[in-house]
N, C-alpha and C positions, 0 to 999 in steps of 0.2 A: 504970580505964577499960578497957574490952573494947576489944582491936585487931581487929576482925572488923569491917572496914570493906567497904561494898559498891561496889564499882566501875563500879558502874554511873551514865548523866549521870542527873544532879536535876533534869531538864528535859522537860519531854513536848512532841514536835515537833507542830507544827501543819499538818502538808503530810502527802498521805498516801506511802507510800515504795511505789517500784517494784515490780511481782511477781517474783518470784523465775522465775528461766528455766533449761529443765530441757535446754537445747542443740536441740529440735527446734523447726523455725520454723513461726512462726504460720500456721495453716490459711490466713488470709485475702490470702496471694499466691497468683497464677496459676502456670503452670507456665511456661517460658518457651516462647517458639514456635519452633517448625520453619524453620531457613532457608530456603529455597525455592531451593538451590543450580542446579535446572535451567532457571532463567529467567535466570541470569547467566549461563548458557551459548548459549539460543536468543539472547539479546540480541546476543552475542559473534559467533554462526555470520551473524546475518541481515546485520552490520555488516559481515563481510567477503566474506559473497555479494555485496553490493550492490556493493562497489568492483570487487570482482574483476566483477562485469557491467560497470560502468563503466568499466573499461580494457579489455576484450576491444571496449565500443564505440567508444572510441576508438581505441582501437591498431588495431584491425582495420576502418576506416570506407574503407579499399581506394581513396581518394580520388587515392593515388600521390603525394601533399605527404609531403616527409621528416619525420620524428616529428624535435624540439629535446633532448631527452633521449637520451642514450647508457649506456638502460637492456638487459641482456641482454632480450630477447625482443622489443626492436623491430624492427621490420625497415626493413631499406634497401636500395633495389634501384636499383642502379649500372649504368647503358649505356653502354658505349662506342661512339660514331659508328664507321663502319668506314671505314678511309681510304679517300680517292679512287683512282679508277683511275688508272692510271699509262700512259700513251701515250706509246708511240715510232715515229718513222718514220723508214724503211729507204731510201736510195735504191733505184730500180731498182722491183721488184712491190712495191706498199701490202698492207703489211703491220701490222695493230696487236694488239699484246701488252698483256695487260691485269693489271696486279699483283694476284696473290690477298690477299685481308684475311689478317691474323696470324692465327693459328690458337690455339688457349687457350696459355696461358701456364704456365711451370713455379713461377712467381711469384706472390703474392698481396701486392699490399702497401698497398692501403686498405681501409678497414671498408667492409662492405655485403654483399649479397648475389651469390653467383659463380653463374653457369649450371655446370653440368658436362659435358664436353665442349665446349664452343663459347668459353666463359670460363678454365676453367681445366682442366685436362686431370687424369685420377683416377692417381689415388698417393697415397703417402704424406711425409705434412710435417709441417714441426716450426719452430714460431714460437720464437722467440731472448727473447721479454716478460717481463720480471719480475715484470711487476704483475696487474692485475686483466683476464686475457682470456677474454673468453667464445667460442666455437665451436659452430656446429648442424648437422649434415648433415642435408637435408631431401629431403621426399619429395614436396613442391611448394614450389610460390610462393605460394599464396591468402593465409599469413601466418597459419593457423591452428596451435593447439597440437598436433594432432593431424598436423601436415607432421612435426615433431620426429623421426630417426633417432636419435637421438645426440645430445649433447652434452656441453661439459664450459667446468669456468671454470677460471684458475689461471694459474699461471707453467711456462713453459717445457713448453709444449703440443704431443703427436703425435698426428695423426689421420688415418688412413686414408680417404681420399675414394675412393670406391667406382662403377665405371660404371653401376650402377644407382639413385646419389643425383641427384636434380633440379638441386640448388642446394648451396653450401656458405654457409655465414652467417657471420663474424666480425666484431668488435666489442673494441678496446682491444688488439690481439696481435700489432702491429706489421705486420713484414714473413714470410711464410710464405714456404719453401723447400722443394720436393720434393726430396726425398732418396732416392725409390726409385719 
């Protein structure tokens, strides 16, 4: 017997078998598309124009009702009534003295908005806060972004209040002390 046996099956398949693939892919896909990365940016810009219009119109709708948030940039404008006059009488010629109102103070110690000169007298202070205080020297009262001198947020805060700032703004920074 011949041992020259062939090894191949004794079978002939009935299905036809796959084409042989030579690693480059079929013509018949597209390329893939372009992201269109700049429309997730105008989507981005127009969503935060919008709000940022919508709180400039609220924040700024000048109505004099205090804002319920004790967000940095709102504003609160604080009056103190000026005390009564004070009258005395003298025996002898009438005479009446009349008590000057307090004059600014070297002190700040609730959030809001200070006049300068008339509210709080210009120097330089320094808040004792640990935590989250914001501060504005401003150039008005109207409550625009554009009053903004100066600012700053943080703990244990100095800021020179200057005779030619309108108003000083604080918010979260406890009690303020002139120190010079």
């Amino acid at each position: 017997m011949n041992d020259t046996t062939d090894h191949q099956p004794h079978y002939q398949a009935n299905f036809p078998l796959p084409p042989q693939t030579t690693g480059t892919p079929p013509q018949h896909f597209a390329p893939p598309k372009k992201r269109r990365r700049w429309l997730h940016f105008v989507v981005h810009f127009i969503g935060y124009l919008t709000v940022f219009i919508i709180g400039l119109a609220i924040g700024g709708s000048g109505d004099g009702s205090s804002p319920t948030s004790s967000e940095p940039g709102a504003t609160v404008t604080v009056t103190k009534p000026a005390p009564p006059a004070a009258t005395k009488t003298v025996t002898g010629p009438t005479r009446t003295v009349t008590a000057q109102p307090a004059g600014p103070s070297d002190t700040i110690k609730d959030d809001g908005t200070w006049l300068v000169g008339s509210e709080v007298k210009p120097g330089t202070y320094r808040s004792q806060n640990f935590g989250d205080c914001y501060w504005a020297r401003l150039s008005s009262t109207d409550g625009g972004l554009n009053a903004i001198i100066d600012n700053g947020v943080g703990p244990n805060q100095t800021v020179t209040i200057k005779r030619s700032d309108k108003a000083f703004e604080t918010a979260r920074c406890g009690v303020w002390k002139r120190i010079r």
